[in-house]
NUKOLNU-793610 format. One record per residue (C-alpha): x, y, z; residue in three letters. Coordinates in Angstrom, 2 decimals. Each point is the difference from the previous one (the first is absolute). Example, Ala and Ser with C-alpha at 12.3 -4.5 7.8 and 13.67 -1.06 7.14 Angstrom:
BEGIN
(site (12.30 -4.50 7.80) "ALA")
(site (1.37 3.44 -0.66) "SER")
! end
This chain:
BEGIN
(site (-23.99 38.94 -117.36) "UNK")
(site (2.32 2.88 1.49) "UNK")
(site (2.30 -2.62 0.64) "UNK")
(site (0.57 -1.70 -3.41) "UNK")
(site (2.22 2.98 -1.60) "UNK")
(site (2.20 -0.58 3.12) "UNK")
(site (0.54 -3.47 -0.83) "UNK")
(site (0.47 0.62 -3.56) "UNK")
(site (3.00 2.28 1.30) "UNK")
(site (1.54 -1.66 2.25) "UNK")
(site (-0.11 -3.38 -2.72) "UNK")
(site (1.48 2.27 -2.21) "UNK")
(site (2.79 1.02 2.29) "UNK")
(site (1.09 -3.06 0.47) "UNK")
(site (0.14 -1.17 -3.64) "UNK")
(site (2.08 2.94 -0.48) "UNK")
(site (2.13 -1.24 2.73) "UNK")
(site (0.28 -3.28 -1.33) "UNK")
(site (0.99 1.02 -3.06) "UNK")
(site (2.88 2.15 1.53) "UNK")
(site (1.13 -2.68 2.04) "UNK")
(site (0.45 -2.23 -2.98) "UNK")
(site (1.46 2.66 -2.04) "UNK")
(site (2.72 0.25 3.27) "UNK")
(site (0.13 -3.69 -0.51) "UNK")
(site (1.05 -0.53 -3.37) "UNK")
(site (2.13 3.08 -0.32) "UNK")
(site (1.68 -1.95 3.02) "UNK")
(site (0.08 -3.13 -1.68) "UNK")
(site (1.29 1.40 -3.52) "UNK")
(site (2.65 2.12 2.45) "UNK")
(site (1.00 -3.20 1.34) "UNK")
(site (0.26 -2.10 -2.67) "UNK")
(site (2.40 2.74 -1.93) "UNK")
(site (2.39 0.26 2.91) "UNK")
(site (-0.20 -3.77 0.24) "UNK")
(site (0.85 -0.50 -3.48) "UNK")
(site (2.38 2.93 -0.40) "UNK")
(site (1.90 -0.04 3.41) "UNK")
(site (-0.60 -3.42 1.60) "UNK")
(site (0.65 -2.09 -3.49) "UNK")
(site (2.64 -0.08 -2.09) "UNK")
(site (1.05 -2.11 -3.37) "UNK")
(site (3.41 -1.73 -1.23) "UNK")
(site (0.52 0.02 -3.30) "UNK")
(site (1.67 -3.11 -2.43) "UNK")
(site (3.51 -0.16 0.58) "UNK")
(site (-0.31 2.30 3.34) "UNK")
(site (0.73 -0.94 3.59) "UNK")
(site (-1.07 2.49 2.87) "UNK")
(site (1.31 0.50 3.48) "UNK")
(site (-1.82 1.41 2.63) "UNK")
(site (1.17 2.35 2.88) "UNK")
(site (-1.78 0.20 3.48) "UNK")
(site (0.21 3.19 2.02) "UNK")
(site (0.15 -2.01 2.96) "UNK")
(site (2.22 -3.02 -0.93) "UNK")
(site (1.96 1.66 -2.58) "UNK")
(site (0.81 -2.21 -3.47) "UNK")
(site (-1.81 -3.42 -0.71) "UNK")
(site (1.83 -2.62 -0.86) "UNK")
(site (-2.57 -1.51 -1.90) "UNK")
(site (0.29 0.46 -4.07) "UNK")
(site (-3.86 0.17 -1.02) "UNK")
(site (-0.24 -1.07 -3.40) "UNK")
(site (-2.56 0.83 -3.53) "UNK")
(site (-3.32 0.83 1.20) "UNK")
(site (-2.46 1.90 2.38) "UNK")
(site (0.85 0.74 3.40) "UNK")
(site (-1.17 1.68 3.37) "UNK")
(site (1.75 2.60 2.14) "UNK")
(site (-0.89 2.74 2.67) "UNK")
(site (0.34 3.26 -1.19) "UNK")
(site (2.39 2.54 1.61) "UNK")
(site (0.60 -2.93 1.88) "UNK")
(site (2.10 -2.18 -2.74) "UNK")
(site (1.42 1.31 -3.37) "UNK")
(site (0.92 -2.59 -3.36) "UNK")
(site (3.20 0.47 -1.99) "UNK")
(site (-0.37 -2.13 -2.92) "UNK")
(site (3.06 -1.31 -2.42) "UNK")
(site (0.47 -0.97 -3.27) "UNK")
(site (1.49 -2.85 -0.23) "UNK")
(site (0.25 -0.79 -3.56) "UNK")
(site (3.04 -0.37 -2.12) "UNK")
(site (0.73 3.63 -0.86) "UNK")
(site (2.81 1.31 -2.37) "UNK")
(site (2.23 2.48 0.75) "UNK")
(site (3.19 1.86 -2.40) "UNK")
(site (2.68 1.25 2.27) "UNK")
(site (3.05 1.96 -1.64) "UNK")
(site (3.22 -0.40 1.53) "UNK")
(site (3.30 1.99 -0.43) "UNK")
(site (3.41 -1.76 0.98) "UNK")
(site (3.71 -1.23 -1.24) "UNK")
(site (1.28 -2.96 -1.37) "UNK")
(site (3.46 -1.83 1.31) "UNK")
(site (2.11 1.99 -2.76) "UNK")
(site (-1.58 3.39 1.06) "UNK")
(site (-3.03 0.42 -2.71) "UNK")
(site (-3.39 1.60 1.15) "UNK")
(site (-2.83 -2.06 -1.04) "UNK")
(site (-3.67 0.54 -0.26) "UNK")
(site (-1.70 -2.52 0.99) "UNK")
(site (-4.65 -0.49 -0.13) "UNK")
(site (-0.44 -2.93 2.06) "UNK")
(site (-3.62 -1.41 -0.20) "UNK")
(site (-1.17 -1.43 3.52) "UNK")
(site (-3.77 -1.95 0.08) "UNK")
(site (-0.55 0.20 4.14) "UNK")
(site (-2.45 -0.89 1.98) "UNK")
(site (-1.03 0.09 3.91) "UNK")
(site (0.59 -3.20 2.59) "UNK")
(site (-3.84 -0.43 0.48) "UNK")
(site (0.31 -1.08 3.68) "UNK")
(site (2.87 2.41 0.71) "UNK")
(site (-1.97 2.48 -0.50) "UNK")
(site (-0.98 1.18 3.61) "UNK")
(site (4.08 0.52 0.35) "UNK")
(site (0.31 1.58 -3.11) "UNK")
(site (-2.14 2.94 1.49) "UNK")
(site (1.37 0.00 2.85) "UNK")
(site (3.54 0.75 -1.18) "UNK")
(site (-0.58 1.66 -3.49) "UNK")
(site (-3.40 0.85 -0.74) "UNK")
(site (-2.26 -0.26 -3.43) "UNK")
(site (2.60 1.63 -1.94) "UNK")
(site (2.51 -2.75 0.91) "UNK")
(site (1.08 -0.37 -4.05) "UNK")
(site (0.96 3.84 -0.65) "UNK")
(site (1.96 -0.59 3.51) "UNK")
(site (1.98 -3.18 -0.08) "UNK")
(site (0.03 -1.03 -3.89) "UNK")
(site (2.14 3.41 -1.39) "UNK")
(site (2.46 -0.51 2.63) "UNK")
(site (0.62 -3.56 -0.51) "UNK")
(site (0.37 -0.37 -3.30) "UNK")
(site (2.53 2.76 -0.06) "UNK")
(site (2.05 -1.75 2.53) "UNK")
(site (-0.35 -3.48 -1.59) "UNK")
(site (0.68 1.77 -3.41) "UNK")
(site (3.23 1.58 1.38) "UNK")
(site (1.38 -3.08 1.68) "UNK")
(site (-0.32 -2.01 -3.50) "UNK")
(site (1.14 2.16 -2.92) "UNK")
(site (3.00 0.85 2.22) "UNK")
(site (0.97 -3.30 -0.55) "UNK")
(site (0.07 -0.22 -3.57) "UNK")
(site (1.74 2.66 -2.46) "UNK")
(site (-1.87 1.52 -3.26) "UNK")
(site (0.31 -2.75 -2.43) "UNK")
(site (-1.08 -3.06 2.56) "UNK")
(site (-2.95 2.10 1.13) "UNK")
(site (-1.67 -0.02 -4.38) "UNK")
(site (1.76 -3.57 -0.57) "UNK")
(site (-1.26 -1.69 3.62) "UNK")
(site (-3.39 1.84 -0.01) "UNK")
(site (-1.93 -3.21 0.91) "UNK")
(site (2.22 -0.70 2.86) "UNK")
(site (0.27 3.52 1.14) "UNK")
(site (-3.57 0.21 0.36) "UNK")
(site (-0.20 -3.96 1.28) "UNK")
(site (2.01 1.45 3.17) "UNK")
(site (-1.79 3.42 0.59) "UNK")
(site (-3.09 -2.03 0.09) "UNK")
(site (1.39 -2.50 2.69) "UNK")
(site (1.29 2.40 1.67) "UNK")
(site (-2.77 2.56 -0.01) "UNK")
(site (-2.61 -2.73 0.97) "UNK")
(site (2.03 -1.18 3.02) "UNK")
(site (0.18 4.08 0.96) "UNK")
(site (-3.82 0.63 -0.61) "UNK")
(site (-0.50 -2.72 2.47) "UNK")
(site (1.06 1.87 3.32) "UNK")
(site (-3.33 2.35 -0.57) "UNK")
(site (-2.45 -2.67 -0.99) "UNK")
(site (0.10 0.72 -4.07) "UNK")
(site (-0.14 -2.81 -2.44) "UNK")
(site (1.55 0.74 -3.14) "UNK")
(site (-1.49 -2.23 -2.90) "UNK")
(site (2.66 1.27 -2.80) "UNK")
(site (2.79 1.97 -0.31) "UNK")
(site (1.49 0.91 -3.17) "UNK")
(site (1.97 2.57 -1.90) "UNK")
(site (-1.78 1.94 -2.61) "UNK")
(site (2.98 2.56 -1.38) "UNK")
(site (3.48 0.18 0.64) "UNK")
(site (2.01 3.55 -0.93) "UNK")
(site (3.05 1.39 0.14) "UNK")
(site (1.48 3.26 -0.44) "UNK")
(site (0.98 1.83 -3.75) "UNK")
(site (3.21 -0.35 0.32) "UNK")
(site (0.01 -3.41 0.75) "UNK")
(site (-2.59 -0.98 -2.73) "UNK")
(site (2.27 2.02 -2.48) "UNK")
(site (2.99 -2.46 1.00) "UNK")
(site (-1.36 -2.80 -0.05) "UNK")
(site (-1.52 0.64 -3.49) "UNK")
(site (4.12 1.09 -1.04) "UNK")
(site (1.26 -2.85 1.60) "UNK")
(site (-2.66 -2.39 -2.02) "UNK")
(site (1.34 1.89 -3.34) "UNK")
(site (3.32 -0.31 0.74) "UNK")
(site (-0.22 -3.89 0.38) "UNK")
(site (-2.30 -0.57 -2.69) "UNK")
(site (2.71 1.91 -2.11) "UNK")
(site (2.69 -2.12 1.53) "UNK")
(site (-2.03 -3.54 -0.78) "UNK")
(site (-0.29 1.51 -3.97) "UNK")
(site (3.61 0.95 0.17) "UNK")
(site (0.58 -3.59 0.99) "UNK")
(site (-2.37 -1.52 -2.95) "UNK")
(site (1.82 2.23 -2.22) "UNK")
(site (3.89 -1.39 0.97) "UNK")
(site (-1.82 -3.47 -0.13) "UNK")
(site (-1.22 0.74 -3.33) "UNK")
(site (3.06 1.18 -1.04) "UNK")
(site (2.27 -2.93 1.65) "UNK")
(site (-2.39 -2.67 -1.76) "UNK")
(site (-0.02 1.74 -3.82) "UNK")
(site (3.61 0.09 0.81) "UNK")
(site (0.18 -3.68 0.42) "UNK")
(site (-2.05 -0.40 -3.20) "UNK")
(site (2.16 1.84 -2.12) "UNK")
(site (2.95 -1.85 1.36) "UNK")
(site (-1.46 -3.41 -0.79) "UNK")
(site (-1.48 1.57 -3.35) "UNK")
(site (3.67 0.87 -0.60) "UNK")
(site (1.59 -3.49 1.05) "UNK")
(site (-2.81 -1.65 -2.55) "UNK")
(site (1.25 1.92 -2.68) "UNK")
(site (3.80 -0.69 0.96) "UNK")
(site (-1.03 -3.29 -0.20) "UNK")
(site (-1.68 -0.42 -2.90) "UNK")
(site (2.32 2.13 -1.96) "UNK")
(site (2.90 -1.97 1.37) "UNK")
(site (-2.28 -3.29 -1.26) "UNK")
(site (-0.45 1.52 -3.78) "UNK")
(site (4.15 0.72 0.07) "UNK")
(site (0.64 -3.33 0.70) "UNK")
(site (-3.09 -1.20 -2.82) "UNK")
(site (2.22 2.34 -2.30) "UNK")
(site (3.23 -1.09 1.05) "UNK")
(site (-0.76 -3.84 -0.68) "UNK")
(site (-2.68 0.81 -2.96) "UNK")
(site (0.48 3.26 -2.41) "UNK")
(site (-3.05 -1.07 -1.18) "UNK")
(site (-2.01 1.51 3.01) "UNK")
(site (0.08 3.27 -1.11) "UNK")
(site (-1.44 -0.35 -3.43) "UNK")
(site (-3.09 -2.09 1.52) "UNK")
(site (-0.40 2.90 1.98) "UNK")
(site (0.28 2.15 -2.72) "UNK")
(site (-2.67 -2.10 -1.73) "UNK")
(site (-2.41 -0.30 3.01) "UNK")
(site (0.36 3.58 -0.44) "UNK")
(site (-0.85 0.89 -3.07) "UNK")
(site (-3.14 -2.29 -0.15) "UNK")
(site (-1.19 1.76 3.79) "UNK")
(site (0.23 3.14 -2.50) "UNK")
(site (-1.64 -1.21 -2.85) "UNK")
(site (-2.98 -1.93 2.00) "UNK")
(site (-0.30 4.26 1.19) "UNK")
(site (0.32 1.30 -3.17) "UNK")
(site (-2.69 -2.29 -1.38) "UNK")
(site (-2.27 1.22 2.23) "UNK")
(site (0.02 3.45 -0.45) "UNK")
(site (-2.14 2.18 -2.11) "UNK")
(site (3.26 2.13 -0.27) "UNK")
(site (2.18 -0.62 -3.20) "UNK")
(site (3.11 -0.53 0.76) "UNK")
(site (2.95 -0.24 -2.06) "UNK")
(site (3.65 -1.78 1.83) "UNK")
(site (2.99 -0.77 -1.48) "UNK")
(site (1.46 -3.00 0.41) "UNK")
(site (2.80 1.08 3.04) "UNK")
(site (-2.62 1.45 1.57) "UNK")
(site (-2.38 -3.15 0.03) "UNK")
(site (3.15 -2.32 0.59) "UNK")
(site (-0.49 -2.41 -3.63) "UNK")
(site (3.41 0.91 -0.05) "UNK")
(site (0.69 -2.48 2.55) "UNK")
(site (-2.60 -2.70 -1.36) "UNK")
(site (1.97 0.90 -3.61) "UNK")
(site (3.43 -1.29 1.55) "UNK")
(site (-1.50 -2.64 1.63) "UNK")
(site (-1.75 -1.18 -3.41) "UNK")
(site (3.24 0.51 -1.75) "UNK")
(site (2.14 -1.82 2.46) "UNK")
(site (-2.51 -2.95 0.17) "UNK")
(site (0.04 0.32 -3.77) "UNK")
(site (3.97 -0.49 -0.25) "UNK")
(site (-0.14 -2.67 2.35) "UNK")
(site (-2.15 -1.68 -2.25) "UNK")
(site (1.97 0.27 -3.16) "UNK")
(site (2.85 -1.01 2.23) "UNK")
(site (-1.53 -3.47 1.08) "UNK")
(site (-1.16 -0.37 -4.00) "UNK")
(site (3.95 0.20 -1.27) "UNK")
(site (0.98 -2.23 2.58) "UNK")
(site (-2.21 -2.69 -0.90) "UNK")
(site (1.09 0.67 -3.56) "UNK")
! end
């Protein structure tokens, strides 16, 4: 009997034991499992690559791709890359052939060499874009507008920006940078030059209406002189009608007067003519000479 609270001690002792030991245990385990998760795994994203450097062998060569993947902590160290197509605006300053500054934005979509990366850390790090791209494109920029003067560079955009783009994507090349597009998004140039060009555009559209005007002036000048020859020639057509016929005149006269009265007819106006003015006069003496040639024939048949 004195022995039975012993037991029920020590039993108890060890429970409480057991229960430490497992407490020690998991707290282990859930220790272990966070520094395996947080320090011995890492993920690559979509459109990521990762390279991995070794304390003791220096940088991989190996590009690990999208995914999960092991390393030893303090031991080996990710650094992981986009390498999706990524835009970029990059303003440039510099002179045409004929001595004009130009401004120049000049969008670049780049992206990484996926298995150059190992090289590309090696020699320029993750910021390898604000490093190489600025300086390139200034220096490709320069080499091409110098080649062209202020009007070639707005009326050959396309194959302005045709040869930075060749040019540029052969440069980008040397440190492992694929350029997907190059193009230019705004072209300006200085006041003064803007203000000249916008004269000199007046000045030749004033010219090219000058022009139309003399034109104008040289073909209403032809008109009137053929105008002029048409009515030399038809009044030198009527003198001859007269000359050969005296009788032109008064059918004139008579196509005339009836032109006035077919007017006068129509009118609501009242109207009153005398006879000089409405040309009978002429269709009198034409009555009376047919008239007297009439009684002529009749006392010659008599």
């Amino acid at each position: 009997r004195h022995n039975k609270p012993a037991r029920m001690n020590r039993m108890n002792i060890q429970i409480g034991r057991g229960a430490i030991n497992a407490a020690l245990g998991g707290g282990a385990l859930l220790t272990g499992g966070y520094v395996l998760v947080n320090h011995c795994m890492f993920n690559v994203e979509g459109g990521h690559r990762a390279v991995m450097y070794s304390r003791l062998s220096g940088m991989d060569s190996v590009v690990l791709g999208e995914g999960t993947h092991f390393r030893i902590p303090w031991l080996q160290r990710p650094y992981i890359y986009n390498v999706r197509s990524t835009p970029r605006n990059i303003k440039s300053l510099t002179g045409s052939r004929d001595l004009q500054m130009v401004d120049i934005n000049l969008r670049v979509i780049y992206r990484p060499e996926p298995h150059n990366l190992p090289q590309m850390y090696r020699t320029l790090g993750l910021d390898y874009d604000e490093r190489v791209l600025p300086s390139i494109v200034n220096e490709v920029l320069k080499s091409v507008v110098a080649q062209y003067n202020a009007i070639e560079l707005i009326v050959k955009r396309e194959q302005v920006s045709s040869e930075v783009r060749l040019r540029l994507q052969e440069r980008a090349k040397d440190f492992f940078i694929l350029l997907d597009d190059v193009s230019i998004t705004h072209l300006a140039f200085s006041p003064q030059f803007t203000t000249a060009v916008e004269s000199k555009q007046v000045a030749q559209q004033d010219a090219e209406r000058s022009k139309w005007i003399v034109e104008k002036a040289n073909e209403e000048k032809k008109s009137i002189i053929i105008a002029a020859q048409g009515e030399a020639e038809a009044a030198k057509l009527i003198a001859n009608a007269i000359n050969k016929n005296p009788g032109f005149i008064e059918m004139r006269e008579i196509q005339y007067a009836r032109d006035v009265a077919d007017t006068l007819a129509t009118s609501s106006n009242k109207v009153y003519l005398n006879s000089d003015a409405l040309l009978i006069s002429g269709i009198a003496r034409a009555l009376g000479r047919d008239e007297h040639q009439t009684l002529k024939k009749g006392w010659l048949w008599n």
